[in-house]
C-alpha positions as CSV (number, residue, x, y, z in Angstrom):
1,X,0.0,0.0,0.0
2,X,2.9,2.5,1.0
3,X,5.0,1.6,-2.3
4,X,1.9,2.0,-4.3
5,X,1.4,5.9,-2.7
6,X,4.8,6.7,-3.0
7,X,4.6,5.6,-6.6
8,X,1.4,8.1,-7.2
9,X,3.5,10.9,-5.5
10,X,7.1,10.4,-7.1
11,X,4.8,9.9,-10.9
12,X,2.5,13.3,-9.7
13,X,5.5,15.6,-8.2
14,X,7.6,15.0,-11.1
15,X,4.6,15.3,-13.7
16,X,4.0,18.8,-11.9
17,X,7.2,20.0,-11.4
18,X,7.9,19.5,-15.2
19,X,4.4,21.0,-15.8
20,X,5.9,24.2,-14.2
21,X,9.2,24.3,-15.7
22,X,7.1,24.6,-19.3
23,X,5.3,27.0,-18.4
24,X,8.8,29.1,-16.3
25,X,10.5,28.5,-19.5
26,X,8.2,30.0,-22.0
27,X,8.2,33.1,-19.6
28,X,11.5,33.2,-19.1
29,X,12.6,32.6,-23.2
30,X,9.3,33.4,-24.9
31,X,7.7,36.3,-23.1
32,X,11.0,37.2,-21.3
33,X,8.7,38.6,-18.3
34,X,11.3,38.2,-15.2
35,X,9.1,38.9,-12.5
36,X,6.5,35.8,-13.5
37,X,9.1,33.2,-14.4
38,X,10.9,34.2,-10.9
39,X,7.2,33.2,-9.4
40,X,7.2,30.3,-11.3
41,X,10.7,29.4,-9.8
42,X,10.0,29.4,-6.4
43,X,6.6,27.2,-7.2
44,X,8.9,24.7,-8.3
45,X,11.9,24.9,-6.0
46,X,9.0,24.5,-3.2
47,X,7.4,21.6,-4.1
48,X,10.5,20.0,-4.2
49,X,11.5,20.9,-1.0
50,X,8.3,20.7,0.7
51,X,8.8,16.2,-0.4
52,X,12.8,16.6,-0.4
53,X,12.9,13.7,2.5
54,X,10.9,11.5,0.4
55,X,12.8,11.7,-2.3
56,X,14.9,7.8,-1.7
57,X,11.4,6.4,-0.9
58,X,10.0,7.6,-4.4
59,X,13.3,6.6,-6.4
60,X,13.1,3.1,-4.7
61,X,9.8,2.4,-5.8
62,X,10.0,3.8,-9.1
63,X,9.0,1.3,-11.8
64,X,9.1,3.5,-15.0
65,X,10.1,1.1,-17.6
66,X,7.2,-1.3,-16.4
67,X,4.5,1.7,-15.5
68,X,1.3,0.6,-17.7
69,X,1.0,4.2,-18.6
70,X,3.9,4.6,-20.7
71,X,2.4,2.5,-23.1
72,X,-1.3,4.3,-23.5
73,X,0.9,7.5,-23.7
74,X,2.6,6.5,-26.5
75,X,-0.2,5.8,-28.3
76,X,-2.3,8.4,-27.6
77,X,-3.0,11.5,-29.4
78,X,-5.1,13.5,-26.8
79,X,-1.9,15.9,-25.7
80,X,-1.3,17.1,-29.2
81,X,-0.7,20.8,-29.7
82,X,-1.2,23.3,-32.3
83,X,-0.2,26.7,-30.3
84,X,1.7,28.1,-28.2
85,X,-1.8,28.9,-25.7
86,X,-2.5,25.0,-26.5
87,X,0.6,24.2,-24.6
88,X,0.5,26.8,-21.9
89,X,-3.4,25.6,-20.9
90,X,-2.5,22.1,-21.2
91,X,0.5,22.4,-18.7
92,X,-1.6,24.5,-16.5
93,X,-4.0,21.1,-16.1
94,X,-1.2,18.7,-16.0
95,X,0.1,21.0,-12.7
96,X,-3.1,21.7,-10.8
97,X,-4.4,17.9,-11.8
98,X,-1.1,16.4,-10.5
99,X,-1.3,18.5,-7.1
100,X,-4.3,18.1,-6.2
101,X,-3.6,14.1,-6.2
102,X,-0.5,15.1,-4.4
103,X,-2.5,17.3,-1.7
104,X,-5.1,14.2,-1.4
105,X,-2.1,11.4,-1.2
106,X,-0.1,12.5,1.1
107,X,-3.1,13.3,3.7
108,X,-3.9,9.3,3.7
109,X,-0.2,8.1,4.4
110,X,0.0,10.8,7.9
111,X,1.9,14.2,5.9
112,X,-1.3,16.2,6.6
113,X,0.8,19.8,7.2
114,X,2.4,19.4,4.0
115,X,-0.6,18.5,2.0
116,X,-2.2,22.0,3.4
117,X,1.2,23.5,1.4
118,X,0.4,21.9,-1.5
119,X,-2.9,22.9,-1.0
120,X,-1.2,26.6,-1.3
121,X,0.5,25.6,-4.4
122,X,-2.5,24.8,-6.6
123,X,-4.5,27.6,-5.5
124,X,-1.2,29.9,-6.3
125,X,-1.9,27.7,-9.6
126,X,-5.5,28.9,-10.4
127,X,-4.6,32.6,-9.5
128,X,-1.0,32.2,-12.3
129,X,-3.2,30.5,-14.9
130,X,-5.6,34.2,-14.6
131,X,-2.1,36.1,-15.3
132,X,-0.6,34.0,-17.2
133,X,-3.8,34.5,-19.7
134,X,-3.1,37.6,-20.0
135,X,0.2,37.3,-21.9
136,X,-2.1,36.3,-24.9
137,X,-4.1,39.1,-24.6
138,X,-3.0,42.0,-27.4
139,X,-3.3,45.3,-25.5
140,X,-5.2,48.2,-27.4
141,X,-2.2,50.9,-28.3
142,X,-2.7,54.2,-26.7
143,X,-3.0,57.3,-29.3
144,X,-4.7,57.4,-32.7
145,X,-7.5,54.0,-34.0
146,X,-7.2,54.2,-37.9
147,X,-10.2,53.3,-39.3
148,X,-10.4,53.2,-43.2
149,X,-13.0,55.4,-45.2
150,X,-12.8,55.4,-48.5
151,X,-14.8,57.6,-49.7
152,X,-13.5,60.3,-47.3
153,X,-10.3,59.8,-48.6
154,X,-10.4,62.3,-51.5
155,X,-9.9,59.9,-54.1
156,X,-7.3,57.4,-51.9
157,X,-7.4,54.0,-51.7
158,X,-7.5,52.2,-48.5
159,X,-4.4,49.9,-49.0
160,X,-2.7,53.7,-50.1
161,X,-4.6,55.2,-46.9
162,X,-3.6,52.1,-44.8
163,X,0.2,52.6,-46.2
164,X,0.2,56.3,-45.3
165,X,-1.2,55.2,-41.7
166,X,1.4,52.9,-41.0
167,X,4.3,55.3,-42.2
168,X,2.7,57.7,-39.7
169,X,3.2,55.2,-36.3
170,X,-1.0,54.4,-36.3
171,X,-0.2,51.0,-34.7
172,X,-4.0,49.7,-34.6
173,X,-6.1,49.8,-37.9
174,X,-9.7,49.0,-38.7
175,X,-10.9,47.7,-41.9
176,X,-14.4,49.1,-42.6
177,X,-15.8,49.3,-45.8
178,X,-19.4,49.8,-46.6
179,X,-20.0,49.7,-50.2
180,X,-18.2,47.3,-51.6
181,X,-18.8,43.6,-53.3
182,X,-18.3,40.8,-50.8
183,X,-15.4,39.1,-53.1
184,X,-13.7,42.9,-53.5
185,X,-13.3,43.7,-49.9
186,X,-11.5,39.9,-49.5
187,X,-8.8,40.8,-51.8
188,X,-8.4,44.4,-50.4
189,X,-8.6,43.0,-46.9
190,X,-6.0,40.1,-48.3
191,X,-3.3,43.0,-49.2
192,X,-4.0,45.1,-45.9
193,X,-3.9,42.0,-43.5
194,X,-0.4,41.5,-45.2
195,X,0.7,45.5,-44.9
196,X,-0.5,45.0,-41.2
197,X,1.3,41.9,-40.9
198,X,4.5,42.6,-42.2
199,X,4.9,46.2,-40.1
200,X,3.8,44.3,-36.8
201,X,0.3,47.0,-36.9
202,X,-3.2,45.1,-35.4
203,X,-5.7,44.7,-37.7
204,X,-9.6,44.6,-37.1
205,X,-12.1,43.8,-38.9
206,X,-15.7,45.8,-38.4
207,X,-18.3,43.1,-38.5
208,X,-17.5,40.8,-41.1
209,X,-15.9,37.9,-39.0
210,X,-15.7,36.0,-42.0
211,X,-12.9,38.3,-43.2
212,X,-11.3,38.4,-40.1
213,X,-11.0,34.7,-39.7
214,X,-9.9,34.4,-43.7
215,X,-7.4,36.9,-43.5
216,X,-5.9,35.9,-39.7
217,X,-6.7,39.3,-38.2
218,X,-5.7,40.2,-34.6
219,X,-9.9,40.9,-34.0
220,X,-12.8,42.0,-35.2
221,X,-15.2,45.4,-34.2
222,X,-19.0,44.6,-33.8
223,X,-22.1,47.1,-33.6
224,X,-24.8,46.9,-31.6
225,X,-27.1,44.8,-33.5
226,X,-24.5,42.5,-34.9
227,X,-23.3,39.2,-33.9
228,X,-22.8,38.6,-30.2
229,X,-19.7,38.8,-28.4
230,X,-20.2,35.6,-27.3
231,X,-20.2,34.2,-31.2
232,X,-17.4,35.9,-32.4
233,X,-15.7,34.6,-30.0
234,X,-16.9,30.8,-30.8
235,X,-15.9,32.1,-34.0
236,X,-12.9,33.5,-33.6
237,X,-11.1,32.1,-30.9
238,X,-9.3,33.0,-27.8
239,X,-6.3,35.8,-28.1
240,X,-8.3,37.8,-30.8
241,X,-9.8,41.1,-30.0
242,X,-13.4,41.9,-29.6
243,X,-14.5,45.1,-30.1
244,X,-18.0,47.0,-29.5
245,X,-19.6,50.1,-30.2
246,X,-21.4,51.5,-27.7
247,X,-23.4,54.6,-27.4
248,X,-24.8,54.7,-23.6
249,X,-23.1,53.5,-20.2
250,X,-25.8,50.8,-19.9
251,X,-24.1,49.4,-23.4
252,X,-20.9,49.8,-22.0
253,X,-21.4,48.3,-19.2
254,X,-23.0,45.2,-21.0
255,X,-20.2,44.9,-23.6
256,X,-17.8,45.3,-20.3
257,X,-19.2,42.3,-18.7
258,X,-19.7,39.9,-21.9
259,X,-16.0,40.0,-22.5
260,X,-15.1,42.3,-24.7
261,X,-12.1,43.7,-25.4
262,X,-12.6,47.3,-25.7
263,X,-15.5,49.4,-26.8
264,X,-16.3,52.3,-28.9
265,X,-17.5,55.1,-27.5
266,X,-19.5,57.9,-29.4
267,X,-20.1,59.3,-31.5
268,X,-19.2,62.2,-29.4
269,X,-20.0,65.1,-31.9
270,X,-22.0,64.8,-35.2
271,X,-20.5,62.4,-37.8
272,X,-21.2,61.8,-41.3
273,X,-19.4,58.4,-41.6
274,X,-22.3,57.3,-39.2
275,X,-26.4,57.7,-38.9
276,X,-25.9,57.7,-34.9
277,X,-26.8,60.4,-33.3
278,X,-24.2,62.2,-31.2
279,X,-24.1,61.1,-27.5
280,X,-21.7,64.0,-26.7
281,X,-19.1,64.6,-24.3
282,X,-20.9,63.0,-20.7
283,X,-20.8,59.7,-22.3
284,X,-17.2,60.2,-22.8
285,X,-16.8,61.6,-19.1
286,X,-18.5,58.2,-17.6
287,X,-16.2,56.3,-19.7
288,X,-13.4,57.8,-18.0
289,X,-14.3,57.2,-14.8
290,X,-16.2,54.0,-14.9
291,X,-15.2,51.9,-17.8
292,X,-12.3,49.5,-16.8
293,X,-11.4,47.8,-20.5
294,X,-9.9,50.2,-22.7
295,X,-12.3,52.6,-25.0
296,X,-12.1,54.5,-28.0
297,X,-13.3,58.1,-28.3
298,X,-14.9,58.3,-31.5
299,X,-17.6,60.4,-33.8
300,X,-16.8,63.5,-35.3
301,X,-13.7,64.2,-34.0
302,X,-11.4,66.7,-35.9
303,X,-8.5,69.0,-35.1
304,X,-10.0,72.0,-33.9
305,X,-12.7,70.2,-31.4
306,X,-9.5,67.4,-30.4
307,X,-8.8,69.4,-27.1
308,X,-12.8,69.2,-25.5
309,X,-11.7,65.3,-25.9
310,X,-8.3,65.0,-24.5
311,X,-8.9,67.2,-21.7
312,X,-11.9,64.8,-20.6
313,X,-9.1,62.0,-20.5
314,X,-9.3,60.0,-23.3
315,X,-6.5,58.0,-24.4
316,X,-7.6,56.2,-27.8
317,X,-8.6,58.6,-30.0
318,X,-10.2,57.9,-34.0
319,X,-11.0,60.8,-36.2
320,X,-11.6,59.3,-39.1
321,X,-12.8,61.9,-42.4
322,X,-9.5,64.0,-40.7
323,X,-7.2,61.4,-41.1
324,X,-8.3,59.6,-44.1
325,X,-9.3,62.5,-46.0
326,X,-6.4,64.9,-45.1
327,X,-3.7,66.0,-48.4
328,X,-1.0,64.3,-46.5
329,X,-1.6,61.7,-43.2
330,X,1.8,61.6,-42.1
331,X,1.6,65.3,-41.3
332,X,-1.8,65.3,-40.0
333,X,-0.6,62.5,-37.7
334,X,1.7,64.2,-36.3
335,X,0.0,67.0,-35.4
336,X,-2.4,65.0,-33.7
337,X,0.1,63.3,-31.9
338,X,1.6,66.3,-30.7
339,X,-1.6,67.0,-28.7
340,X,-1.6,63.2,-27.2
């Protein structure tokens, strides 16, 4: 009965110690994040402390090359992985799985104390997993949202509009386009997603998840009586971006609590690239003080009314006819900039 435990604790203490060294060395070499893979150091170092004086009692009843489970590991081909995320969650399981039958084991052969540590060490687990997460999460860049507009663009395409963005620093771009055919706006959104791809800029799609999933972009931007957050993400997986536009705090705080990513929020002043009326500047106020994911000021927003905006707080910023339509977008950028 003893060997048999000790074999279910030497098989789970090294299956989660090696779970956490995955999971320390992607930090460490991947996401080069010091202060995490230090946390995930000490995990480690103290589970095997915490058993250190077992250690001759599990080597002496280890059994590896006659373990049954060697053999339906071999042959199975439930573990394989895809993605980096694929790996991450699976190690995550294979360490809070393999402690808790640590935590359980040791309390039937008379270790209860340490089975309360490892108790510790999988709820430190759950709480890492939340953090970790994050790591896959793209973060909204502060300053300017492009968003394309042809027909603002005095006569500009929007890969040439998209070019001139990128030359002038816009790190996040939306592809929206209105009056296109369907097969049209794939091959523009084709040469964009590329553009975007190849000058490390996010790319969003507004509504049409379809393209966004064709073309691999980094999200996609819904309205409010579009698909739910809750399908484009079935659609579009974990890691992309979800974006929604709201135009009252009772939408933000909706879009806030079905998981999206960040939300519009406007328009603030009259717009002609939208029907919507104008919620004006209070909705932009509550958004500074009460909305915790990161927003988007949008709606009307030009040079000479940029200030009322700013000095209310916001951060992200899209003006969309100004930028689009102006002679030269590297200069207009700039200038915009120099107020952010």
């Amino acid at each position: 009965m003893k060997t048999g435990m000790h074999r279910i604790l030497d098989a789970n203490v090294n299956r989660a110690a090696e779970g956490i060294r995955v999971l320390e060395d992607v930090l460490r070499f991947h996401f080069e994040d010091e202060v995490l893979t230090k946390e995930f150091r000490n995990m480690r170092h103290t589970l095997r402390k915490s058993l250190q004086e077992m250690d001759d009692s599990f080597i002496n009843c280890r059994d590896s090359q006659h373990d049954i489970g060697r053999e339906i590991s071999r042959t199975s081909t439930l573990d394989k992985k895809t993605s980096l995320k694929q790996l991450v969650n699976a190690n995550f399981k294979r360490v809070t799985e393999a402690l808790r039958v640590i935590e359980e084991t040791l309390k039937i052969i008379g270790h209860y104390a340490v089975s309360k540590d490892m108790e510790g060490l999988r709820y430190q687990a759950y709480y890492l997993e939340k953090e970790y997460g994050k790591k896959f999460k793209k973060e909204i860049p502060l300053g300017i949202y492009g968003i394309t507009g042809e027909k603002f663009a005095n006569g500009k395409s929007n890969l040439q509009c998209v070019k001139e963005m990128i030359e002038a620093g816009i790190k996040i771009i939306q592809y929206r386009e209105k009056d296109k055919l369907h097969r049209d706006k794939i091959e523009e959104a084709k040469k964009i997603a590329k553009l975007c791809r190849e000058n490390g800029v996010l790319l969003i799609m507004n509504d049409h998840v379809d393209l966004a999933v064709l073309v691999d972009a980094d999200g996609v931007h819904v309205g409010q009586d579009d698909m739910s957050i809750a399908d484009v993400r079935a659609i579009i997986g974990e890691g992309k971006i979800i974006g929604v536009s709201t135009h009252s705090p009772e939408q933000a705080k909706k879009a806030e609590e079905q998981g999206a990513d960040y939300i519009g929020v406007g328009p603030i002043f009259k717009t002609t690239t939208k029907d919507t009326a104008p919620v004006g500047l209070e909705y932009l106020e509550y958004a500074v003080a009460n909305v915790e994911i990161p927003f988007i000021a949008i709606g009307g927003i030009k040079e000479h009314n940029l200030d009322e905006v700013i000095k209310r707080g916001a951060k992200r910023i899209c003006l969309v006819s100004e930028v689009v339509g102006a002679e030269n977008i590297k200069e207009m950028v700039s200038r915009i900039n120099s107020k952010l």
